[in-house]
Structures are given as C-alpha cells and as structure tokens.
C-alpha positions, 0 to 999 in steps of 0.5 A, a space after each residue: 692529527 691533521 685535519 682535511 682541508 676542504 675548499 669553501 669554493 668548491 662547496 659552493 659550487 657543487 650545491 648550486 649546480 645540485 639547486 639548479 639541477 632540481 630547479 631545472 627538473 621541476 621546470 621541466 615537470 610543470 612545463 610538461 604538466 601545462 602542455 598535457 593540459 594544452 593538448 588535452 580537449 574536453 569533449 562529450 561522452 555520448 558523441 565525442 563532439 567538441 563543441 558541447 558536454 553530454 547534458 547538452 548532448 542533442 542525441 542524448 535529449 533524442 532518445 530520452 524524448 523517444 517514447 518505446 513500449 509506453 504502458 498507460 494504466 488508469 488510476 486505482 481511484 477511477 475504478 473505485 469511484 462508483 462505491 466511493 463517496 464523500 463523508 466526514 469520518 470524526 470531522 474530516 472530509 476524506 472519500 468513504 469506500 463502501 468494502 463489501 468484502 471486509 467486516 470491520 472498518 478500516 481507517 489510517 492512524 493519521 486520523 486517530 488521536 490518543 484517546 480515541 483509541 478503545 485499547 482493543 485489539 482485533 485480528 484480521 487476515 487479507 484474502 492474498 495473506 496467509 498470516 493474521 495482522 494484530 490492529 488497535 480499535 479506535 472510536 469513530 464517527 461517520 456522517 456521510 449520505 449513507 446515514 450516521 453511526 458510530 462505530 469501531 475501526 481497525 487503525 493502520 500505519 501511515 505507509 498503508 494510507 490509501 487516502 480513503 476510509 474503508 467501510 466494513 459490513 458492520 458498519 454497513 448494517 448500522 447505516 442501513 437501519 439509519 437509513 430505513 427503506 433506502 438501501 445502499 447500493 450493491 457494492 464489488 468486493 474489492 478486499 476481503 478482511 475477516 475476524 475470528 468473531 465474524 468466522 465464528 458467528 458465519 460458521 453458527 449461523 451455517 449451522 442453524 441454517 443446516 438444522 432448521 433444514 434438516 428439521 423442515 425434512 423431518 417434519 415433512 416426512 413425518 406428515 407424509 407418513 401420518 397422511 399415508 396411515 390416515 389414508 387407509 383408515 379413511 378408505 375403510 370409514 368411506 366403504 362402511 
C-alpha cells in the first residue's frame, strides 16, 4: 500500500499565512478598538458640554439651589412647650408632657430596666384607633415642680420614642395632692389613651351621678306635695 507524499514546504507555508492571517485580523480589531476610543469624547449628561461631567454641571447646581413650593412647619415641640417642663423620671432629666387627655402615664423602654417592670399589663386604645394595644406597667419615679410620686407607666418601643415622659390623670391627682393648694395649670388635650378600668369607674360615677339626681327630684317632689297637703290643713286651723 503506497502511503501520500505530502511537502514539508508547503505545510509550513499554509500555517503561517493562516498565523499571519489571524495576526493581521486581531491588529485590525485593537486598532479599531483604539480609534472608536479615539473618536469617542466624554461629555456631561445634563447639558451636553465637553468641558465638564454632570456633578459639576452648573445648570444642574441651578436648579437644585431653586427653592418652589417650600413649605415651613414648626416643630411639634413649640406648640407643646407651654404643658411641658422639665423633671426627673427614675433619675434622668428628660421633658414631662403634662397629657389631659391619657389616664395612665406613658414612658419608652429605653428608660426602663428589667426589674422595674411590675409584670402587669394594661390595655389602651389611642383616640384615631379603633384596636386596643396589650402594654407592660413598669414602676416609676417622678420629681419635677409639679410635686413627687411614684407611680405606674405604660412602657412602649424604641420606634414610638417622642423624647418626652407623657404624664396621665392618674398620676395628675397624686402630684395635686402633693402640691396642696397649688394646682396645676390647665392643660389642651393633646392625646386621648383610656383603660377598660378608667371607662368602667367613668361609666359608675355617671350612674351615681344620674341617681343622686334623680333622688334630689324625688325629694323635691315629695315636699312639694307635703307642703301642698299641709296648706290646707293650716288654712282651716287659721279660720277657726
């Protein structure tokens, strides 16, 4: 069997016109490469400039220093500085906001260590919400102007931190009969907090008010008509 002559030559030839081949193509892709780069300039977004990128943009820092439609508000803490002062709540300075409308004491967890937590619970229910809220009591100690007392504080999250202690009814009467004649200044209603106890003991004393009235019409009545029977009697006793 005859085996194919092939030319050593020739081989060598054909792989390096191939070699030169791919050499030339890739020498033609980075010279194209480099003068797409060449051709290509970096210019700013916002006005098409040349000279400058969009942060340094001067249109852009145009209209960011425009002011359109600016609202001012004052802060919540201005229009609560006539009810609020300043006290010790367990040995920390932080504002007391005297709250006509709550009837427990409200006071942040950040406050609040382990073992001053009493391990009850009270329900409480915010005027705008319709669902009552399950809060821990922890023990507290007040000394402000408005007297001393220690008393019992609904503990609330971190996130609901409004940087003051909210002083309730209770706590109220405590500090009045410390203070003796000196009453506290009346206060705005500035949230309303109620417990099941506190609706309870208003709806009673609604009751007995609603009975001693009604008891003071009956009597009234009654010596209306004992004076109406005695007139008569008298009358006659005159006569003879």
């Amino acid at each position: 069997m005859k085996k194919k002559w092939t030319n050593p030559t020739v081989s060598s030839r054909n792989n390096a016109s191939m070699n030169n081949l791919v050499n030339t193509r890739e020498h033609k892709n980075r010279n194209n490469h480099q003068d797409f780069e060449k051709r290509r300039r970096h210019q700013c977004f916002e006005c098409g400039s040349y000279d400058h990128f969009r942060p340094q943009c001067p249109k852009l820092n145009k209209y960011n220093s425009e002011n359109i439609n600016r609202v001012r508000s004052n802060s919540e803490n201005a229009s609560l500085d006539p009810y609020t002062i300043r006290g010790k709540i367990n040995g920390i300075e932080m504002p007391i906001l005297r709250d006509k409308g709550a009837s427990i004491d409200i006071i942040c967890e950040k406050f609040i260590t382990p073992n001053m937590f009493t391990g009850e619970n009270v329900w409480v229910q915010h005027i705008l919400d319709e669902h009552m809220t399950c809060l821990p009591l922890a023990e507290v100690e007040i000394d402000c102007d408005w007297g001393h007392a220690i008393t019992k504080a609904a503990v609330v999250r971190k996130q609901l931190d409004q940087g003051r202690y909210s002083l309730g009814n209770q706590t109220i009467e405590l500090l009045e009969s410390d203070l003796g004649n000196n009453s506290l200044p009346k206060r705005e209603m500035v949230n309303a907090i109620q417990t099941r106890s506190q609706r309870k003991k208003e709806a009673e004393q609604k009751s007995t008010s609603e009975a001693n009235e009604n008891d003071e019409m009956k009597l009234e009545e009654n010596l209306t008509e004992d004076i109406e029977n005695l007139l008569p009697s008298l009358t006659e006793k005159r006569t003879q």
